[in-house]
C-alpha positions in Angstrom: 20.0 -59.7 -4.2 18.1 -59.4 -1.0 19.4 -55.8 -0.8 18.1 -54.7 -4.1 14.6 -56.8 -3.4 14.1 -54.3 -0.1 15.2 -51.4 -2.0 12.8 -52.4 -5.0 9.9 -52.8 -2.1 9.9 -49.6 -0.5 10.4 -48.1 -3.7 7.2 -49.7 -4.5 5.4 -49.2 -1.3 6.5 -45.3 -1.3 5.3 -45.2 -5.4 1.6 -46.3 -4.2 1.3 -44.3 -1.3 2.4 -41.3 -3.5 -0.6 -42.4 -6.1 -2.8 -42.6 -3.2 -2.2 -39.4 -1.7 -2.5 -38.2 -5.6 -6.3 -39.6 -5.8 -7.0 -38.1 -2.6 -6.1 -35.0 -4.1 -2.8 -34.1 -2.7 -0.5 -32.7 -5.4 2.2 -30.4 -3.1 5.2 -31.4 -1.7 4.0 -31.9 1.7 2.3 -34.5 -0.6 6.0 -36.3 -0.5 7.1 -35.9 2.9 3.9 -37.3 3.9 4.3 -40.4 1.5 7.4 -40.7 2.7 6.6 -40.7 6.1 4.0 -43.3 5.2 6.0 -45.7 3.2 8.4 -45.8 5.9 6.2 -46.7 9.0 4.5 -49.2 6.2 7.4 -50.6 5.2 8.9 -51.3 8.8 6.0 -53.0 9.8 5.3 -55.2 6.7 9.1 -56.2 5.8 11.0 -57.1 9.0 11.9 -60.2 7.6 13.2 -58.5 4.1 15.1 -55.6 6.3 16.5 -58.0 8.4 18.1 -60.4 5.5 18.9 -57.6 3.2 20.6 -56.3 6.7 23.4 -59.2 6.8 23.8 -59.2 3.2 25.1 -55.8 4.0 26.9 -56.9 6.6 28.6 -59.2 4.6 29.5 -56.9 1.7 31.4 -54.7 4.7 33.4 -57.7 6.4 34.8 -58.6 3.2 35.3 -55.3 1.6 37.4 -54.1 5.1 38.9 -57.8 5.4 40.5 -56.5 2.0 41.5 -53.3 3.4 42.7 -55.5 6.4 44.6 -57.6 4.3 46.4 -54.4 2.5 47.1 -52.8 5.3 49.0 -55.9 7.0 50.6 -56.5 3.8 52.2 -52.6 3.8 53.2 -53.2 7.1 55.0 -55.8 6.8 56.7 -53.9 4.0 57.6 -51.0 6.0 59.1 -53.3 8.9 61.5 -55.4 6.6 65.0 -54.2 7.1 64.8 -51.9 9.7 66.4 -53.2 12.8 65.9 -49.8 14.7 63.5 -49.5 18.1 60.2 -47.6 17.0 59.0 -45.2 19.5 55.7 -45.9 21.2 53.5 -43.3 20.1 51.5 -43.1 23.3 54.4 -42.0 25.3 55.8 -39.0 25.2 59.1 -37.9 23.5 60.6 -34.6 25.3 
């Protein structure tokens, strides 16, 4: 949820900066990249703690989603390797 609470943040924080530019009388697209621009620096400086936990949530959601892919892979391996008794060749070296 910390993810989604970050995402939800600078959404917000970009949405406000956008309605002050608006008031200010800014109604282009520069308009945009400038909120943008805005929102970022804004949001670096007032959520490090937010960015940092949403940060090893997604770290989290990566470890386990490659330990899967880990797991799989191993699995297929192991697969592949039953039954054959031949020598495999080592693909770094050469074969003339």
């Amino acid at each position: 949820m910390k993810i989604l609470a970050y995402w939800g943040a600078r959404t917000g924080i970009f949405l406000a900066v956008v309605g002050v530019l608006y008031l200010v009388g800014w109604f282009d697209i520069i308009a945009f990249i400038a909120a943008f621009i805005i929102a970022w620096l804004i949001s670096y400086l007032l959520l490090p703690g937010l960015r940092r936990e949403a940060g090893l949530q997604m770290e989290g959601v990566i470890d386990r989603s490659h330990k899967g892919l880990r797991d799989l892979d191993a699995e297929e391996d192991a697969e592949a390797g039953e039954g054959d008794d031949r020598p495999r060749p080592d693909s770094t070296v050469r074969q003339d």
